[in-house]
GUSE-777507 format. One record per residue (C-alpha): residue number from 1; residue in one letter; z, x, y. Coordinates in steps of 0.2 Angstrom, whole numbers, plus 5000, padded with zeros to 4 digits. Example, Ala and Ser with C-alpha at 12.3 -4.5 7.8 and 13.67 -1.06 7.14 Angstrom:
BEGIN
{1 'A' {5039 5062 4978}}
{2 'S' {5036 5068 4995}}
This chain:
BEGIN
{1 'X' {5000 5000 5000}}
{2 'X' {5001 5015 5011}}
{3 'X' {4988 5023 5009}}
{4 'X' {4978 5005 5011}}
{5 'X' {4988 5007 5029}}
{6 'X' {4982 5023 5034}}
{7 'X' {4965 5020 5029}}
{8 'X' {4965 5004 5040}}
{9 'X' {4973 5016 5055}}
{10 'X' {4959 5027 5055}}
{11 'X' {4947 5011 5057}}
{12 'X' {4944 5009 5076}}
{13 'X' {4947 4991 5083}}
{14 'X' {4929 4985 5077}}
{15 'X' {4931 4990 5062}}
{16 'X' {4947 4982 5059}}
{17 'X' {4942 4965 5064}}
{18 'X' {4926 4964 5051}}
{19 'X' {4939 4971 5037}}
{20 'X' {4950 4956 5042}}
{21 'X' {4933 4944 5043}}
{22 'X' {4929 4948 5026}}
{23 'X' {4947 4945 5019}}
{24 'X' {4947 4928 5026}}
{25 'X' {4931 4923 5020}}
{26 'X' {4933 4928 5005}}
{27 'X' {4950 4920 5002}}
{28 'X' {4943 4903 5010}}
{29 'X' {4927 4904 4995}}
{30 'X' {4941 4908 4982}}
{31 'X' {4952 4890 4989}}
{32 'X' {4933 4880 4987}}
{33 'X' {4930 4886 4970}}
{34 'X' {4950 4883 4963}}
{35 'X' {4945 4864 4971}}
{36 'X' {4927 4862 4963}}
{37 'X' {4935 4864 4947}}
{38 'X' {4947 4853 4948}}
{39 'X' {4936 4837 4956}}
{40 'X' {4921 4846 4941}}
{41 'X' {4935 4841 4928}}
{42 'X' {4941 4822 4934}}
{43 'X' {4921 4818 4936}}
{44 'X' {4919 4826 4917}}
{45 'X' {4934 4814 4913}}
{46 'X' {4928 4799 4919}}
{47 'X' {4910 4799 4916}}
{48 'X' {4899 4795 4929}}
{49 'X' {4894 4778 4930}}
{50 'X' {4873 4780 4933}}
{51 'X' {4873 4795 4922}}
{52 'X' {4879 4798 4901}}
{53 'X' {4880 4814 4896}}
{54 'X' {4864 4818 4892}}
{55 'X' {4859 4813 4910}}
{56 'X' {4848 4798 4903}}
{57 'X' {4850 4782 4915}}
{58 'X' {4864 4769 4904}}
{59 'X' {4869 4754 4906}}
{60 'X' {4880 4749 4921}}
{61 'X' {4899 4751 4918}}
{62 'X' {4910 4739 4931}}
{63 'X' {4924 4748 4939}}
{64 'X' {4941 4749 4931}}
{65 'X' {4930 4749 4914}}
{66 'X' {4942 4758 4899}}
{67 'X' {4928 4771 4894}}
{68 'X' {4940 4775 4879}}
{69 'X' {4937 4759 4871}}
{70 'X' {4917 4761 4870}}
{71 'X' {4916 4780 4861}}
{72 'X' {4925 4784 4846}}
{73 'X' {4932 4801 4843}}
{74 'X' {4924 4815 4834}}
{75 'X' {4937 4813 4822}}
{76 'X' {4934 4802 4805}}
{77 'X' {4945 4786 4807}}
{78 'X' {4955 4781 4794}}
{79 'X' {4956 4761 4798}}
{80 'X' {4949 4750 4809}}
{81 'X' {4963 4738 4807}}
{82 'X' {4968 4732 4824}}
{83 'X' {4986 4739 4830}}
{84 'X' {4997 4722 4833}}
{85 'X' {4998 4725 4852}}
{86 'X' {4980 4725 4852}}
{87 'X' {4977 4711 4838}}
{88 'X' {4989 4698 4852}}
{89 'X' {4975 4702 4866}}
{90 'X' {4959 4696 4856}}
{91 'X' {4955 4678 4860}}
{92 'X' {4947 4671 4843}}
{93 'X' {4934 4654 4847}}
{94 'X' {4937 4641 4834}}
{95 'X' {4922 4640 4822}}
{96 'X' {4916 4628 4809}}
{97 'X' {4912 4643 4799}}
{98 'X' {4928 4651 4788}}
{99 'X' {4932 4667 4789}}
{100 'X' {4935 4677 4773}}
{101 'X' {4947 4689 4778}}
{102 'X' {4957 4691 4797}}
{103 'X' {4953 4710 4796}}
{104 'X' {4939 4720 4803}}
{105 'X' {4928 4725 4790}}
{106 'X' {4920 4744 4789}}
{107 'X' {4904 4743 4794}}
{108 'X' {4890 4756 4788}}
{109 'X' {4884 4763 4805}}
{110 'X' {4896 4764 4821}}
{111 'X' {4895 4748 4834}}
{112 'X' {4898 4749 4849}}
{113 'X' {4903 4733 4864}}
{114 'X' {4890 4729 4874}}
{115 'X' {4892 4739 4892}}
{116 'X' {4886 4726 4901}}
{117 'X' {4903 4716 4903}}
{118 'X' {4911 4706 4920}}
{119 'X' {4925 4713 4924}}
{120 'X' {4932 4695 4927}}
{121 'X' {4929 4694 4907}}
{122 'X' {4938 4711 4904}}
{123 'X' {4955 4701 4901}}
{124 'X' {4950 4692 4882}}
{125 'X' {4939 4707 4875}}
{126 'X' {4947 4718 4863}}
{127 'X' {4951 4732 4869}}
{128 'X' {4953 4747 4854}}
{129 'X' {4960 4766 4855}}
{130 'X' {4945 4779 4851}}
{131 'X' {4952 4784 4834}}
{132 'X' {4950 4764 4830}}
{133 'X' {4931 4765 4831}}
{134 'X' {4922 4768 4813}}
{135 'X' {4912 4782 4812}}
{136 'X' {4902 4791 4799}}
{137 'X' {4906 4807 4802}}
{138 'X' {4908 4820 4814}}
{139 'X' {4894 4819 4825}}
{140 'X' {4895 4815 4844}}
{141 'X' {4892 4799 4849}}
{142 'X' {4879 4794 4862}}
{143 'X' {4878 4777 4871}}
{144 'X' {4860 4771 4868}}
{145 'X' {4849 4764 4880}}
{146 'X' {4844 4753 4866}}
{147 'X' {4855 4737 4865}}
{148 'X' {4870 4740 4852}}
{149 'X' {4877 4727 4839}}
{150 'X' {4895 4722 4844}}
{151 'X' {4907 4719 4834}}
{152 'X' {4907 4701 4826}}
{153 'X' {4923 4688 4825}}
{154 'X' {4915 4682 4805}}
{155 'X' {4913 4695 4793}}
{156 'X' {4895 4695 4786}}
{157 'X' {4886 4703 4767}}
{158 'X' {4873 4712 4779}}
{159 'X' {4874 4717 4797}}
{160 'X' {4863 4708 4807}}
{161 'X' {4849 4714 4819}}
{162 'X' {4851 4703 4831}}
{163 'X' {4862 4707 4845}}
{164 'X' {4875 4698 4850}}
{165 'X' {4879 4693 4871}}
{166 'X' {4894 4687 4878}}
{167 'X' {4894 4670 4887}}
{168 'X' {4907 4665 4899}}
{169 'X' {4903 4646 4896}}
{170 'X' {4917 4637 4886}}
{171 'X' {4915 4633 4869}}
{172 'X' {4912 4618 4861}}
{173 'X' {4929 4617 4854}}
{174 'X' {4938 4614 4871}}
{175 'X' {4943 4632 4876}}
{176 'X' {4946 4633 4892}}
{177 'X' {4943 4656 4890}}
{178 'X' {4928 4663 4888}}
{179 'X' {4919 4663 4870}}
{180 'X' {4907 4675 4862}}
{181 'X' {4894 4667 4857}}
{182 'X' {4886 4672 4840}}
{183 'X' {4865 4671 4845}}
{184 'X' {4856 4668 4860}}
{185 'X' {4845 4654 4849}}
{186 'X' {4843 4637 4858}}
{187 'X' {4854 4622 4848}}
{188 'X' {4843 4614 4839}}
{189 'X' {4841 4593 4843}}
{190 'X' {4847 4581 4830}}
{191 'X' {4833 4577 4817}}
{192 'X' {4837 4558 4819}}
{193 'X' {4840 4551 4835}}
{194 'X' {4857 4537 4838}}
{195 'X' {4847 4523 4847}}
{196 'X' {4857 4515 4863}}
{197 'X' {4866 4499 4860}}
{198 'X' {4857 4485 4864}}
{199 'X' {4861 4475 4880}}
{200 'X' {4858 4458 4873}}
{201 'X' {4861 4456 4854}}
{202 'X' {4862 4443 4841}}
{203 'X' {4880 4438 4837}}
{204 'X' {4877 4445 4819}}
{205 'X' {4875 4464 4824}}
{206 'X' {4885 4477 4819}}
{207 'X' {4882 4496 4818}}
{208 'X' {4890 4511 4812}}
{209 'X' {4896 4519 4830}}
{210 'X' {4914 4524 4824}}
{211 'X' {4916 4533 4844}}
{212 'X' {4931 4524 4854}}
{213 'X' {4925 4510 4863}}
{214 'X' {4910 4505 4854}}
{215 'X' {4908 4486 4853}}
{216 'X' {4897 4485 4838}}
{217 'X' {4905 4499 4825}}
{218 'X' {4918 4497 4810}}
{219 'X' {4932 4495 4822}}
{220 'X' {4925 4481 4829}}
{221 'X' {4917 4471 4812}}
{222 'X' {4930 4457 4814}}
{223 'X' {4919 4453 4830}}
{224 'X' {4906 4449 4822}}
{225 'X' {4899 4429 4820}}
{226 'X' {4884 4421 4816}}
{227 'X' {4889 4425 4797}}
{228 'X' {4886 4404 4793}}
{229 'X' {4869 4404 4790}}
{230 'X' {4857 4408 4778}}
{231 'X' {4851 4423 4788}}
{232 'X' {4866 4433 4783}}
{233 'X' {4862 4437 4764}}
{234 'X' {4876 4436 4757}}
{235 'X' {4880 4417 4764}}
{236 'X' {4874 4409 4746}}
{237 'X' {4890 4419 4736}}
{238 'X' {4901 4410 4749}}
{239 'X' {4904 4427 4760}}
{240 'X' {4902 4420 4779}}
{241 'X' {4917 4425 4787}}
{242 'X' {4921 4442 4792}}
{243 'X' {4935 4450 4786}}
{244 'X' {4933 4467 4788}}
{245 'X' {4953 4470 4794}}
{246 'X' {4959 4460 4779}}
{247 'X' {4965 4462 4761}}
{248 'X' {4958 4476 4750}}
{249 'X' {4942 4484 4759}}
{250 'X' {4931 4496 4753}}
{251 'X' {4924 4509 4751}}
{252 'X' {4938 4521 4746}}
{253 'X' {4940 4540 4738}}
{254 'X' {4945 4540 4719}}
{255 'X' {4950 4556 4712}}
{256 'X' {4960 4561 4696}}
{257 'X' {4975 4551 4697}}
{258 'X' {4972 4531 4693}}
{259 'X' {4988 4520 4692}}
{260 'X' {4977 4509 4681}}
{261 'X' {4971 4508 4662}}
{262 'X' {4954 4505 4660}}
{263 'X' {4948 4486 4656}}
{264 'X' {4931 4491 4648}}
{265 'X' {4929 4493 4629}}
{266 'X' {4912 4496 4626}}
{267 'X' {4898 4504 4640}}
{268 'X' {4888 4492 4649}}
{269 'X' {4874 4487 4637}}
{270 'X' {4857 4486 4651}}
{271 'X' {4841 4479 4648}}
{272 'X' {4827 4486 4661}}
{273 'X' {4817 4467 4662}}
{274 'X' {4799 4465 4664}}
{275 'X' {4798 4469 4682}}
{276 'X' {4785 4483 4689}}
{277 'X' {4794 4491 4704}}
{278 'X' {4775 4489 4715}}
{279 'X' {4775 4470 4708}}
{280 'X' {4778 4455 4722}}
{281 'X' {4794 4452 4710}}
{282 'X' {4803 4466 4718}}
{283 'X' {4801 4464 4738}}
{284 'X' {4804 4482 4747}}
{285 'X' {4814 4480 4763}}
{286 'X' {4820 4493 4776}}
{287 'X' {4834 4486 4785}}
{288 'X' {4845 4492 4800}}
{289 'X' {4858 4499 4789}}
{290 'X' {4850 4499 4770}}
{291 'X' {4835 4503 4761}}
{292 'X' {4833 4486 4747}}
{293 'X' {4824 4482 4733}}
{294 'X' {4827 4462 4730}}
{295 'X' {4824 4458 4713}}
{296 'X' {4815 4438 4712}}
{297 'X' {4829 4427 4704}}
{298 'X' {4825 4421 4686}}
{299 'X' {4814 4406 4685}}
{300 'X' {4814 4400 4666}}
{301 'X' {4814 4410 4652}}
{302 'X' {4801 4425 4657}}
{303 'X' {4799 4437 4669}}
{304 'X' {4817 4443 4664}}
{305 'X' {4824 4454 4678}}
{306 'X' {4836 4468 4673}}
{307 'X' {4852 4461 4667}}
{308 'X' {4867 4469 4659}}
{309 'X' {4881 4463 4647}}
{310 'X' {4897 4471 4656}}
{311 'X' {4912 4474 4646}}
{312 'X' {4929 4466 4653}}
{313 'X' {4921 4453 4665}}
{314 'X' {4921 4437 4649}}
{315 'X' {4901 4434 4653}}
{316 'X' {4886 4442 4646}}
{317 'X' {4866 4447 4652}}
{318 'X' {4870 4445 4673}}
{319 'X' {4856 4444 4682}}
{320 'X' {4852 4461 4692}}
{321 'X' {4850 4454 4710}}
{322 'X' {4847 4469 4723}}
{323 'X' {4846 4488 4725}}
{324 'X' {4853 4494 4739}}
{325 'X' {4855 4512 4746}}
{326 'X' {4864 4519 4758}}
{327 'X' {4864 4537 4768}}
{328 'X' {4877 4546 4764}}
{329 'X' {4888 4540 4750}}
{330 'X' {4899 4528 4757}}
{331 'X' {4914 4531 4740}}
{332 'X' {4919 4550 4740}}
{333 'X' {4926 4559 4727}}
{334 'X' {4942 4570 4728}}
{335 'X' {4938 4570 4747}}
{336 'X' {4919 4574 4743}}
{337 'X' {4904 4564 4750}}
{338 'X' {4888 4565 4743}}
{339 'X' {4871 4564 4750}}
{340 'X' {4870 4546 4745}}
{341 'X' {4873 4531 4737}}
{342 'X' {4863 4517 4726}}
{343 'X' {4872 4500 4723}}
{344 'X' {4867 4488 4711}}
{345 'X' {4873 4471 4713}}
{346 'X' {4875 4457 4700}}
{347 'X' {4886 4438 4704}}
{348 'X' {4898 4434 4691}}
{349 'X' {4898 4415 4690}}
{350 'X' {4915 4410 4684}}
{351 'X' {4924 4422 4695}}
{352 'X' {4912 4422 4709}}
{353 'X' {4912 4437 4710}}
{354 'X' {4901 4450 4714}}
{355 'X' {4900 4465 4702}}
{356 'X' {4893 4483 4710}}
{357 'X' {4885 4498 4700}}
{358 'X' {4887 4515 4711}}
{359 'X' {4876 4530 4707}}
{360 'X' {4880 4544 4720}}
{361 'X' {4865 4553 4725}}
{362 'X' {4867 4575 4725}}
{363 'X' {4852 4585 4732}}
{364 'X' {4853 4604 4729}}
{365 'X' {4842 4615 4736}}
{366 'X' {4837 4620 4718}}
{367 'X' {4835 4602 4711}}
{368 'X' {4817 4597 4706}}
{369 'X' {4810 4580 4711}}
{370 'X' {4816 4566 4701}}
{371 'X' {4799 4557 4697}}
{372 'X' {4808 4539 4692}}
{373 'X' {4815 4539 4707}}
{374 'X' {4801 4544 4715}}
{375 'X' {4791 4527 4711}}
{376 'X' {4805 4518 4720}}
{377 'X' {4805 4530 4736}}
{378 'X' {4787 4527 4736}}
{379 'X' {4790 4508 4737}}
{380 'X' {4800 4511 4753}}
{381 'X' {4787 4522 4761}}
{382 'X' {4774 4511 4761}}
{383 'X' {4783 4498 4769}}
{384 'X' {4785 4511 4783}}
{385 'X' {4768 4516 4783}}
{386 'X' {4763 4499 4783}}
{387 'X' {4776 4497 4800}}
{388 'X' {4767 4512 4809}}
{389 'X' {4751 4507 4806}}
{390 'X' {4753 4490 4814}}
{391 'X' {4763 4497 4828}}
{392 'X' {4747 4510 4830}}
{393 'X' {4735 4495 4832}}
{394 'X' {4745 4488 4847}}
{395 'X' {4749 4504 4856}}
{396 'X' {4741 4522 4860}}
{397 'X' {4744 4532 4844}}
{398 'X' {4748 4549 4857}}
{399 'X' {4762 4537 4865}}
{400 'X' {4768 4532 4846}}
{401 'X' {4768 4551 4840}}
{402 'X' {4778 4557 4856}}
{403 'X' {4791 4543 4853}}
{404 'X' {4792 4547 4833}}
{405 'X' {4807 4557 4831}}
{406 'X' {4807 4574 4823}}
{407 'X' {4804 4577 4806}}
{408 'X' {4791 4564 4801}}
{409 'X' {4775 4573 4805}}
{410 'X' {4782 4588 4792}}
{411 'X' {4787 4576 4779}}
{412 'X' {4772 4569 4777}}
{413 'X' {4765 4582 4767}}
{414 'X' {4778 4586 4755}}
{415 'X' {4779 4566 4749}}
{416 'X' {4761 4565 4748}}
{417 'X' {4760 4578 4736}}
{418 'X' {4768 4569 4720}}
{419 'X' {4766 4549 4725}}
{420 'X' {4751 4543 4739}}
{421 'X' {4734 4551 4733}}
{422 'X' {4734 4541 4717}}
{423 'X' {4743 4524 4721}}
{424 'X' {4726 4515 4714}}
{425 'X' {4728 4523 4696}}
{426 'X' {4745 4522 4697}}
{427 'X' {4747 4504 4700}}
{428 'X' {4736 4502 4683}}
{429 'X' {4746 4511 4672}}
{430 'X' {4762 4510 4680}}
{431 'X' {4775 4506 4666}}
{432 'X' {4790 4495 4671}}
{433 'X' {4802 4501 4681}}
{434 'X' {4819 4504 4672}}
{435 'X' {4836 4506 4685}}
{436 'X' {4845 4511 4669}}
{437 'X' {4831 4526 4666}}
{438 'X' {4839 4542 4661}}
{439 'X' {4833 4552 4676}}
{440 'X' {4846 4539 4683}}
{441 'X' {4859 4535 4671}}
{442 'X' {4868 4551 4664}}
{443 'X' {4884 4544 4659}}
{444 'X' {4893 4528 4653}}
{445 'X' {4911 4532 4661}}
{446 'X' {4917 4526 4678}}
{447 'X' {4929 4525 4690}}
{448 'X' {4935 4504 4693}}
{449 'X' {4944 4493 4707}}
{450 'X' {4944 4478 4715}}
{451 'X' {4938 4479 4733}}
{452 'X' {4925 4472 4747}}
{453 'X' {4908 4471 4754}}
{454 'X' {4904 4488 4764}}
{455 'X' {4897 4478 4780}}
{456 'X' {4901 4461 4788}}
{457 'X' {4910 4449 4781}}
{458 'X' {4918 4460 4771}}
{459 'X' {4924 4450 4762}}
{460 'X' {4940 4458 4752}}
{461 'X' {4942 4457 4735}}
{462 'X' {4926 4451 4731}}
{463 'X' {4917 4466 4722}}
{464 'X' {4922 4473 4705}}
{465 'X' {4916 4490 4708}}
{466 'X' {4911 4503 4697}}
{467 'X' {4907 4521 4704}}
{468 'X' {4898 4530 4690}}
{469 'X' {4906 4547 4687}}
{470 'X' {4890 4560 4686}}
{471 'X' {4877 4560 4702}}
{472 'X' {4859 4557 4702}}
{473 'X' {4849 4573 4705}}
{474 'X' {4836 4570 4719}}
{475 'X' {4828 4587 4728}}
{476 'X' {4832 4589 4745}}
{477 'X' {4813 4581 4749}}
{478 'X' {4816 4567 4742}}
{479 'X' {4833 4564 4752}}
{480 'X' {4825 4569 4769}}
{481 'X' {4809 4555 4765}}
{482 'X' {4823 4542 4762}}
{483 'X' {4831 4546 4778}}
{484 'X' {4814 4547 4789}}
{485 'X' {4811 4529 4782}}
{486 'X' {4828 4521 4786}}
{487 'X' {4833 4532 4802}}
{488 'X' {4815 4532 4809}}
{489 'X' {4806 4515 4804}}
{490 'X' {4798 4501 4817}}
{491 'X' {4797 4484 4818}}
{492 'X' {4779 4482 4813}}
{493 'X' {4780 4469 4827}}
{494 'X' {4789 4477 4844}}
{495 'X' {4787 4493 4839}}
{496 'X' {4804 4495 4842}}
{497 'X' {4818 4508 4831}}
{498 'X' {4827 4496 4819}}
{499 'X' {4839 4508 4813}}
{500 'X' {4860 4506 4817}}
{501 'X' {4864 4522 4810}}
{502 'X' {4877 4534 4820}}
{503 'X' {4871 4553 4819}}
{504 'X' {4863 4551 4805}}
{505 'X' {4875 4538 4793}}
{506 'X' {4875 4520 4789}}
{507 'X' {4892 4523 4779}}
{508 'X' {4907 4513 4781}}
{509 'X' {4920 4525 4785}}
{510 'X' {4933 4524 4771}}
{511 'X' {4948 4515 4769}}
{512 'X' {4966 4515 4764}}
{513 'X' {4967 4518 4744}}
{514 'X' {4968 4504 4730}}
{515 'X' {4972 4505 4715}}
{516 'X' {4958 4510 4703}}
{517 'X' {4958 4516 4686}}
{518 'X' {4943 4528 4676}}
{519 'X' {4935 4526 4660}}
{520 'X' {4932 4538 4649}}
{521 'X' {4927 4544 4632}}
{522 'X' {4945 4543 4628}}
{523 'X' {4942 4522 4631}}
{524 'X' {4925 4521 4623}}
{525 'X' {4909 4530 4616}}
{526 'X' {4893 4525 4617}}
{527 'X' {4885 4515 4604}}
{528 'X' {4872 4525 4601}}
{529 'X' {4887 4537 4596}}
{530 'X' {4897 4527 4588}}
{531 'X' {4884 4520 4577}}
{532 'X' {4882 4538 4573}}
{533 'X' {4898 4544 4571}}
{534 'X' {4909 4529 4573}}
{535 'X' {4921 4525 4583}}
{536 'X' {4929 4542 4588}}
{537 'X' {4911 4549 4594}}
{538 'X' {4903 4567 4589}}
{539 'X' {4910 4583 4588}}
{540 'X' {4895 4584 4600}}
{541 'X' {4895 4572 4612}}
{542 'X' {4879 4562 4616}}
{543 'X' {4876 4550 4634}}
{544 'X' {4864 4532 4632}}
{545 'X' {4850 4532 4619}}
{546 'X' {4857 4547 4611}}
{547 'X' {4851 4557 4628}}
{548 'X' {4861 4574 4633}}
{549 'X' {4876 4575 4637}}
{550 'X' {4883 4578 4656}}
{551 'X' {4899 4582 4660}}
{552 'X' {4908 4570 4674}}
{553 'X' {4910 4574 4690}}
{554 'X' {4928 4579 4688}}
{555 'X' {4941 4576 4672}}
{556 'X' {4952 4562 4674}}
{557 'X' {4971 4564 4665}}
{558 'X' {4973 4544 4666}}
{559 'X' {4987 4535 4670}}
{560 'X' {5005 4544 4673}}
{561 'X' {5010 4534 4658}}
{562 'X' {4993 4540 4645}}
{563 'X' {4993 4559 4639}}
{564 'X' {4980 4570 4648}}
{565 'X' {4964 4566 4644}}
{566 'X' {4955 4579 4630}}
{567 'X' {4941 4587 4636}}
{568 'X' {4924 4586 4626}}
{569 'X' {4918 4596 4612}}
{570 'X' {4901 4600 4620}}
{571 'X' {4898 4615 4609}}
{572 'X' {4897 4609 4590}}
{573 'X' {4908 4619 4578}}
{574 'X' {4906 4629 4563}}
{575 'X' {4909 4614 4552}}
């Protein structure tokens, strides 16, 4: 330090002043640089918001944005299970799809949350620590420009390629907080259009509008008049004054557990009649709430219409008076509705009652046509062809095909395929129709009660019903033709929707339970097997006509006071 002091006294005054220059120049340089790096390190912390870090242009960032929740570590993750602390700030939207597990599943390749985020929407996104993102392995992760998958409330097979956006509309649940919403795809209209409630209307209307404050639907059938006449069809069985709040009321849901034995001892022995189904003996009708097939009444000895000898009821052969079937099932089973239901109803003359056969209709994806059906279907869809036709020859047909609701133009095809281009040859070599055929009869046991009519009067314990217990198998074609016919027909005079369907349903809602009881190969075999193997039946059980055997619905135990019901050998054994 001395000798630095005697150098500088040797400096004359000019010199001294540059040396002293220099020093502070230098020292205010070395201040600069100690501050650069500390504002070089916050920047490199916080990421610029117009630039990623391969100075590529990203996606806007909001301020106030946790970075850390967007890139995962270069460390493997061991779990993505979400911390309870985080798992409380993650605001779920209700769905009508279920979930298969609450946890986060490991996806194959890292996802990322979109950047583009409100900040006002910050509060219900989860927000997760860097060592909670998957990853791969220990590559660095770089924000694409490309959007990212984010990460989904329902756990999916395959991820999807579709990416996801966050909606700050509410949800159609009620929630009054921001939703994700899964796609960006417009919500497709309903197939079959509810048609408005007319402003005058005949006394005798009624529709299926189960929505509070309707004036025509179930809630209100007691309201209903104009029964007294010969216009309501079932006025001649002495059913003309609604009762639809009163007594036992159908339909209901029977399941495994009757209170009651069964009261039949023998199946239901049917005869299929003369009638052809394209005959004038069977007039097609499509109604506002049915389709109906109204079998001519028996005038002497021949035509016979299809009668059946019923076990239980003290009369034999009753007279098969109508078809009707409804969209969906009106009776459910175990809680289960099916995609429809076919009644057939006969009169009971010393009880006057009315007794009613239900066959459930089940459409599959899988299931082939059924082609017995398929003549009947046909029936309908000529009377609905006839309707449009006659409405086409009063109006401009663009005007009719804009009005047509969706879903007839593309149905046409796939019902023409197996029925309309050979109606001519078909009506020559048509064989009579049997309702009792195999493709629709496929077992003998049932499920029985005393209940009502379905639609006004309602008249309570007037029907002895019987809900067969295996479904008819239609394909899912055939289903949707029936529905364009009863949901989409027009009067072939004013052109206007007949239908009183409510989204889609012309099913009474059901109602509170009645004593039932089941029938089952426990009561009763059928002849064809007993015959065979007497009373007890086959080691290998056999349906009508020796046909195959189907299992029911679902196995009935009986009564609490009968032991459990054996299940069927359906595999014969060695002996």
């Amino acid at each position: 330090m001395d000798a630095l002091i005697q150098e500088l006294g040797k400096l004359t005054n000019r010199g001294k002043a540059l040396w002293l220059t220099t020093l502070l120049c230098s020292t205010v340089l070395l201040l600069f640089g100690v501050f650069g790096l500390v504002t070089q390190e916050k920047d490199a912390k916080a990421i610029p918001a117009e630039f990623n870090t391969d100075g590529e242009t990203a996606d806007v960032i909001w301020p106030g944005e946790n970075f850390s929740s967007y890139f995962p570590t270069n460390s493997p993750t061991l779990s993505p299970t979400l911390s309870p602390s985080i798992e409380e700030s993650i605001h779920v939207r209700d769905s009508n799809h279920p979930t298969l597990s609450p946890s986060v599943e490991t996806t194959q390749e890292p996802v990322a949350s979109p950047l583009s985020v409100h900040p006002s929407m910050q509060t219900d996104l989860p927000s997760r620590e860097p060592s909670q993102m998957p990853s791969e392995s220990t590559t660095t992760f770089s924000p694409s420009v490309t959007p990212t998958m984010s990460p989904s409330n329902f756990p999916t097979v395959h991820p999807t390629h579709v990416p996801t956006s966050i909606s700050p509309t509410s949800s159609s649940t009620g929630s009054s907080s921001p939703s994700i919403s899964m796609t960006d795809m417009p919500t497709q209209a309903p197939l079959f259009l509810t048609h408005d409630e007319p402003g005058q209307y005949n006394p005798s209307f009624f529709n299926y509008n189960i929505s509070d404050g309707s004036r025509f639907g179930p809630q209100s059938w007691d309201n209903v008049t104009g029964l007294n006449s010969t216009s309501n069809y079932w006025y001649e069985f002495g059913m003309h004054e609604s009762q639809c709040s009163k007594g036992a009321q159908s339909p209901i849901d029977v399941c495994t557990q009757p209170v009651k034995h069964c009261e039949e001892w023998h199946e239901f022995r049917s005869k299929r009649g003369d009638f052809k189904i394209s005959s004038e003996t069977v007039e097609k009708q499509i109604l506002p709430n049915k389709l109906r097939a109204l079998m001519m009444r028996r005038v002497g000895d021949e035509p016979d219409p299809p009668h059946v000898d019923f076990s239980g009821v003290g009369y034999a052969n009753l007279d098969l008076l109508n078809i009707d079937i409804k969209i969906p099932s009106e009776h459910l089973i175990c809680g289960e509705r099916y995609d429809g239901e076919m009644q057939y109803y006969f009169f009971h003359p010393v009880k006057q009652s009315l007794i009613a056969v239900s066959w459930l209709f089940e459409a599959k994806p899988d299931n082939l046509v059924n082609q017995h059906m398929q003549l009947l279907i046909d029936e309908f869809q000529k009377v609905y062809d006839d309707n449009e036709e006659s409405c086409k020859a009063d109006m401009n047909v663009t005007t009719i095909q804009n009005q047509t609701a969706a879903g007839h133009e593309s149905l046409t095809y796939t019902r023409a395929r197996g029925s309309s281009h050979n109606r001519r040859m078909k009506k020559e070599r048509e064989p009579v129709w049997d309702p009792f055929h195999e493709d629709i009869q496929r077992t003998i046991h049932f499920w029985g009660y005393r209940g009502s009519l379905t639609e006004p009067p309602c008249s309570p314990d007037s029907v002895l019903w019987r809900i067969m217990d295996v479904p008819v198998p239609i394909s899912s074609g055939q289903l949707m033709q029936m529905k364009n016919i009863l949901f989409n027909n027009r009067d072939g005079d004013s052109c206007a929707f007949t239908s009183t369907h409510y989204k889609g349903s012309v099913a009474r809602p059901i109602t509170k339970s009645i004593r039932y009881y089941k029938c089952t190969r426990s009561d009763y075999v059928s002849d064809d097997e007993r015959e065979l193997c007497g009373d007890s039946g086959c080691q290998l059980p056999f349906g009508k006509d020796l046909n195959h055997y189907f299992e029911p619905i679902v196995y009935v135990t009986g009564p609490p006071s009968e032991s459990p019901t054996s299940l069927p050998s359906i595999i014969p054994t060695a002996n």
